[in-house]
Each structure stands twice: as C-alpha cells, then as structure tokens.
N, C-alpha and C positions, 0 to 999 in steps of 0.2 A: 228335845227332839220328839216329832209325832212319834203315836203307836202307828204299826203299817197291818194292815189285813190279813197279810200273811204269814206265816208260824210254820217253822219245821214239822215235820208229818203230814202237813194238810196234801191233800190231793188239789191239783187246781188244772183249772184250762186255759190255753195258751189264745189271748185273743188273735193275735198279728204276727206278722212275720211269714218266716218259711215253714215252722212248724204248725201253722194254726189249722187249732181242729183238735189237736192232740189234749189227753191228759199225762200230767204225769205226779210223781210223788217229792216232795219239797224234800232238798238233800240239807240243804244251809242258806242261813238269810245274812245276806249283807247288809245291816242295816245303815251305817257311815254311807253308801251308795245306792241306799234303794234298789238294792239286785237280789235276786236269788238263782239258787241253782237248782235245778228239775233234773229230774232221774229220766235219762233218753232222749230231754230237748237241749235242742244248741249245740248237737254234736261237732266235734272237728278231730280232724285227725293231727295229730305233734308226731314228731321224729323223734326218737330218742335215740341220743348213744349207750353203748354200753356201760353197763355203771354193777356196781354190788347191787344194788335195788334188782337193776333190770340186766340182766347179765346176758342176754339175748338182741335188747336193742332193739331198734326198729321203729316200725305205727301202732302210737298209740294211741287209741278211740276215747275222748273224755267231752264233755258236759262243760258248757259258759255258760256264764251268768247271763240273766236273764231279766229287764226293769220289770220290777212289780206293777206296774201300771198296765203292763200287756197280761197280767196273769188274774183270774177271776177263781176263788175257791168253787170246789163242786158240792152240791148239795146232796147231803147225805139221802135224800128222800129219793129224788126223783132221778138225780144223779144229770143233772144240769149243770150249768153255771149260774152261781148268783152274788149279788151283795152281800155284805157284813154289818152286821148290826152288834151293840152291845147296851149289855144291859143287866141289872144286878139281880142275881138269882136269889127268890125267896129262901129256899131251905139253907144253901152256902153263904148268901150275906158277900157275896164277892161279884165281880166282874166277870159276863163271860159273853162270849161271840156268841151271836146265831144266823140261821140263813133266814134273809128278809126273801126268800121265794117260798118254804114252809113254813119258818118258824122253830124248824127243829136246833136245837143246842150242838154248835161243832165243839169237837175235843180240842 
C-alpha cells in the first residue's frame, strides 16, 4: 500500500465540497479507504437513543470522513495549502515530509 500525505496532527485544507475553504486539525486516517477525519468538517447530526454512554439521548453533532484526495496539508510558513515532498534528513538519516511551497520540514 502507498504512503498517503496525510498524517494525524497535520492541519490541512479542505479543497471541495460543502466545506471548502476551511482548515481543520487531522483527528484519524483511514488508510484501508483513503479517508480521513478533520476536526469541524463533514459535520452531521445522528439521533441517539438513550443508552448508559448517553443517558440523555437525542442530537448528536459528529465528524465523516473525509477522501484525502480533497485534503491539502497547510504550510507551516505562510499558512497556505501546499504539496508534499519527501526527503532524507541530513542530521536524522531518515525520511521526512516537507512543504514544496517553502521548503520548511512538517512534523
């Protein structure tokens, strides 16, 4: 299986959709489906019954997945969107991402 761009933590921006425009903060990647989930985008609202968990019941506000092919990491610099580059770090001797709009190293 590929590696995908995207990585829990990263912030990223939503190209398409109803949300587009927005950033938000990467919650979980599904990688078996190329999806991920963003913190505030793809909201829907579920019904819940009452349960031990939710002893109240009712509307509940939660987060869908979302294909990584609509999501674009933001660049720590300038705080855009951009691509992803990788490339082996002098000092670490390992693999790591960077933004091809600066150059700067993402986490």
């Amino acid at each position: 299986m590929s590696k995908l761009h995207i990585k829990k933590g990263d912030i990223v921006y939503v190209n398409t959709g109803e949300d587009k425009g927005k950033t938000g903060r990467v919650l979980k990647v599904l990688v078996s489906e190329k999806r991920a989930i963003v913190e505030g985008i793809n909201m829907v609202t579920k019904h819940a019954k009452p349960s031990a968990k939710n002893t109240q019941g009712g509307r509940i506000e939660t987060e869908l997945s979302v294909h990584i092919s609509n999501l674009n990491p933001v660049d720590p610099k300038s705080g855009k969107p951009t691509r992803i580059g990788r490339l082996i770090n002098e000092k670490t001797k390992k693999l790591v991402r960077y933004a091809k709009r600066s150059g700067e190293e993402l986490k």
